[in-house]
C-alpha positions as CSV (number, residue, x, y, z in Angstrom):
1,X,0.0,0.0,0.0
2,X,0.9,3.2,-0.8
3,X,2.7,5.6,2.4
4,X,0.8,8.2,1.6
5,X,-2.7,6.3,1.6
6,X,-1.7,4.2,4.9
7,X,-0.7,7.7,6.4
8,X,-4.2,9.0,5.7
9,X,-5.7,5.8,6.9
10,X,-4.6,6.2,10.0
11,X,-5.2,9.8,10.0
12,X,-8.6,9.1,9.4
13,X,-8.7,6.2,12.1
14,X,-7.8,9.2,14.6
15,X,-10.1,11.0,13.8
16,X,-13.3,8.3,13.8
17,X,-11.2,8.0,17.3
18,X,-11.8,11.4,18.6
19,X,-15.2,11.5,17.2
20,X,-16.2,8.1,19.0
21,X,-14.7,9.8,22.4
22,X,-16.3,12.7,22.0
23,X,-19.6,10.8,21.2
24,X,-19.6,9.0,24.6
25,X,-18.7,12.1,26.2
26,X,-22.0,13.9,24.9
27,X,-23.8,10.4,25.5
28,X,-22.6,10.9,29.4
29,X,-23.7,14.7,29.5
30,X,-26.8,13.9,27.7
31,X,-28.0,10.5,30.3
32,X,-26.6,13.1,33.2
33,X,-28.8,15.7,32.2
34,X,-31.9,13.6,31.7
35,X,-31.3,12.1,35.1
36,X,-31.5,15.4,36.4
37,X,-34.5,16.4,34.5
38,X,-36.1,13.3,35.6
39,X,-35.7,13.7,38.9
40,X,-36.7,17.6,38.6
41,X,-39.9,16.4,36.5
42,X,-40.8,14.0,39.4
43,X,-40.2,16.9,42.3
44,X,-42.6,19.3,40.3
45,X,-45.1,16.4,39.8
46,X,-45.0,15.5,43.9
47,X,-45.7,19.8,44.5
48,X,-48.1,19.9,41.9
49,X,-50.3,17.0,43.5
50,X,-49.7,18.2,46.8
51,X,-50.7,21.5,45.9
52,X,-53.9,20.3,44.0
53,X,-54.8,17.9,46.9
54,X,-54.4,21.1,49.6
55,X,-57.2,23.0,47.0
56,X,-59.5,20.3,46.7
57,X,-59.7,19.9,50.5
58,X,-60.0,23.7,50.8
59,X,-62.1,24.0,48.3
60,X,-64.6,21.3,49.3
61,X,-64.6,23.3,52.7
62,X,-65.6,26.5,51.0
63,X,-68.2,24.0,49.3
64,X,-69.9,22.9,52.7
65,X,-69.9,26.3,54.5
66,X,-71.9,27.8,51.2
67,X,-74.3,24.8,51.1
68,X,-74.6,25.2,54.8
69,X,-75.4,29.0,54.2
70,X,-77.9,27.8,51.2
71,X,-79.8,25.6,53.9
72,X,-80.3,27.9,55.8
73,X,-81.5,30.5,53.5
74,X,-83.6,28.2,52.5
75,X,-84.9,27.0,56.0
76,X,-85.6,30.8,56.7
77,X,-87.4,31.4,53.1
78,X,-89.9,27.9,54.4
79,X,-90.8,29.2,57.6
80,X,-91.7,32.6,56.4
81,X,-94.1,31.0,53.5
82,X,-95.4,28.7,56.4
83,X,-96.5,32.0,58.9
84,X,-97.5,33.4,55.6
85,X,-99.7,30.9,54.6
86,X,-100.8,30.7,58.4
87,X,-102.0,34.5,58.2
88,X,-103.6,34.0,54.4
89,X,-105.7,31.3,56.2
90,X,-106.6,33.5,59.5
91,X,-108.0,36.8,57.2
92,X,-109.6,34.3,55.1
93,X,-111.3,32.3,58.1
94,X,-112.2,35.9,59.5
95,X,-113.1,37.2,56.4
């Protein structure tokens, strides 16, 4: 074989070589970083259920006190048609 040609050869070689390492090195930086994502992803996902969790219960409180509040509008709206109804029927009996 030519000197010339084995000399690029193995030029060439070097360089697939390099480019190989430096390959695995961006494979490394590349699983390092989506560990790190991962585990970032996972911490958001634990606040963000937390968080909604904390709002349902808060908001199913806000829920009760309001249908409380309704009940007893309503209660109050009942017993003033029933003494209504009770004076309709004295002025009618009297009438």
């Amino acid at each position: 074989m030519d000197p010339e040609i084995k000399q690029e050869f193995t030029a060439v070689r070097a360089d697939l070589h390099n480019v190989s390492e430096r390959v695995r090195e961006v494979g490394a930086s590349v699983r390092e970083v989506d560990t790190r994502l991962s585990a970032e992803i996972r911490r958001v996902e634990t606040s963000l259920r937390q968080e909604v969790r904390e709002e349902g219960i808060a908001t199913r409180l806000h829920f009760d006190v309001i249908a409380e509040s309704v009940r007893d509008d309503i209660r109050i709206i009942a017993e003033g048609l029933i003494a209504l109804d009770a004076k309709v029927e004295r002025m009618r009996e009297s009438g």
